[in-house]
C-alpha positions as CSV (number, residue, x, y, z in Angstrom):
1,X,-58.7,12.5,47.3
2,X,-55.8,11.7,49.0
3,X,-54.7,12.3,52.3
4,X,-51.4,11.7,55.0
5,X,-51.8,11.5,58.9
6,X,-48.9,12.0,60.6
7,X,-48.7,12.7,64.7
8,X,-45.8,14.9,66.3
9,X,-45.2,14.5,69.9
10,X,-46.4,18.2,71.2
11,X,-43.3,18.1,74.1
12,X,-40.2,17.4,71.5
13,X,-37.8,19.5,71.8
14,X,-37.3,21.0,68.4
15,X,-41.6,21.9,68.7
16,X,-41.1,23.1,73.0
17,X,-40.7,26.6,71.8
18,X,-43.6,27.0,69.6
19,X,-46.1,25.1,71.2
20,X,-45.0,27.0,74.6
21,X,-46.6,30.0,72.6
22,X,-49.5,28.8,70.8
23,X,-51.8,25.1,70.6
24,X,-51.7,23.2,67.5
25,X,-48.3,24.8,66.1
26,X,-46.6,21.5,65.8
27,X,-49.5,20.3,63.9
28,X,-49.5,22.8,61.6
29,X,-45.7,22.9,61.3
30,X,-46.0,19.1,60.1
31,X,-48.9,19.6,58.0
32,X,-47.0,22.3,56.1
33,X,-44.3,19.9,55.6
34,X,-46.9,17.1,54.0
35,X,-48.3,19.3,51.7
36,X,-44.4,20.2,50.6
37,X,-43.8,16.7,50.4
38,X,-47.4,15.9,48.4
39,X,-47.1,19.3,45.9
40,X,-46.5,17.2,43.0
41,X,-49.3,15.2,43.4
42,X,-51.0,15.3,40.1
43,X,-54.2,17.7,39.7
44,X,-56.6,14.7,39.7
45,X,-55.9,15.0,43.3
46,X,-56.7,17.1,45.9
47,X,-54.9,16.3,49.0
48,X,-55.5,17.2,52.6
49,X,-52.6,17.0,55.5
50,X,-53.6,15.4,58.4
51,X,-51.4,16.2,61.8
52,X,-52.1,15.4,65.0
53,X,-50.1,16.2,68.3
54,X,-50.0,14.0,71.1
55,X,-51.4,16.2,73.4
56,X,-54.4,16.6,71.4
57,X,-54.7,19.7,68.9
58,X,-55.1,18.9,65.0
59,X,-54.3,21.5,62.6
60,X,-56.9,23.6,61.5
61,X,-57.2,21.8,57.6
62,X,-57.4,18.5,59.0
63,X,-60.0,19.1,61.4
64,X,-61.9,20.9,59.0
65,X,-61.5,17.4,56.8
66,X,-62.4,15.5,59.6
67,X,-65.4,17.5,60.9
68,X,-67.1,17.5,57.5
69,X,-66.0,13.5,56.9
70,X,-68.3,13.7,60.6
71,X,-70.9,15.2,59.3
72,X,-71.2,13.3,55.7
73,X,-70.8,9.5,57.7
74,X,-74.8,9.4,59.3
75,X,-76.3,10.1,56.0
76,X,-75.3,6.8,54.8
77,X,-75.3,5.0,57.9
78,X,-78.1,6.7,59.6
79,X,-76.5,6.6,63.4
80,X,-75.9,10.3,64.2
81,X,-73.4,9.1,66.9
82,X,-70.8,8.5,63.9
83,X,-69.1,11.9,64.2
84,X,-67.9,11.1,67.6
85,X,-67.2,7.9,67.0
86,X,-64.8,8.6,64.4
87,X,-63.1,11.4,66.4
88,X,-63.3,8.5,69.3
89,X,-61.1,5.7,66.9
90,X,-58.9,8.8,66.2
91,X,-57.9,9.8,69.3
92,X,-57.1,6.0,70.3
């Protein structure tokens, strides 16, 4: 597996328009750019864009990566806290 985080500052001018309409649209703007960037990744790999805007939102894949990295973390460490924890160190 491979994956890219990138973060895209939610009030730049060339996202204002879009993210005045709808949450998370820079995100997933920049996360279809990654995977553009990544499509000739061989197909040993399976990649997953990761975008983040400063104001918060994540696209929609990413968080879906993230959320089920979350949920896969306690069964080796045991702690149940890790999910939060890793959104926690992310949003730092």
């Amino acid at each position: 597996m491979a994956w890219d985080a990138t973060v895209v500052h939610t009030c730049a001018a060339s996202y204002s328009s879009q993210t005045a309409i709808s949450a998370g649209s820079a995100a997933e703007q920049a996360a279809v750019r990654k995977s553009e960037k990544y499509a000739l990744l061989p197909a040993t790999h399976l990649f997953v864009p990761i975008a983040f805007e400063t104001l918060g939102p994540v696209n929609a894949e990413g968080a879906q990566f993230l959320s089920e990295l979350g949920r896969r973390i306690p069964s080796d460490s045991g702690d149940q806290r890790e999910t939060n924890f890793l959104l926690q160190r992310l949003s730092i």
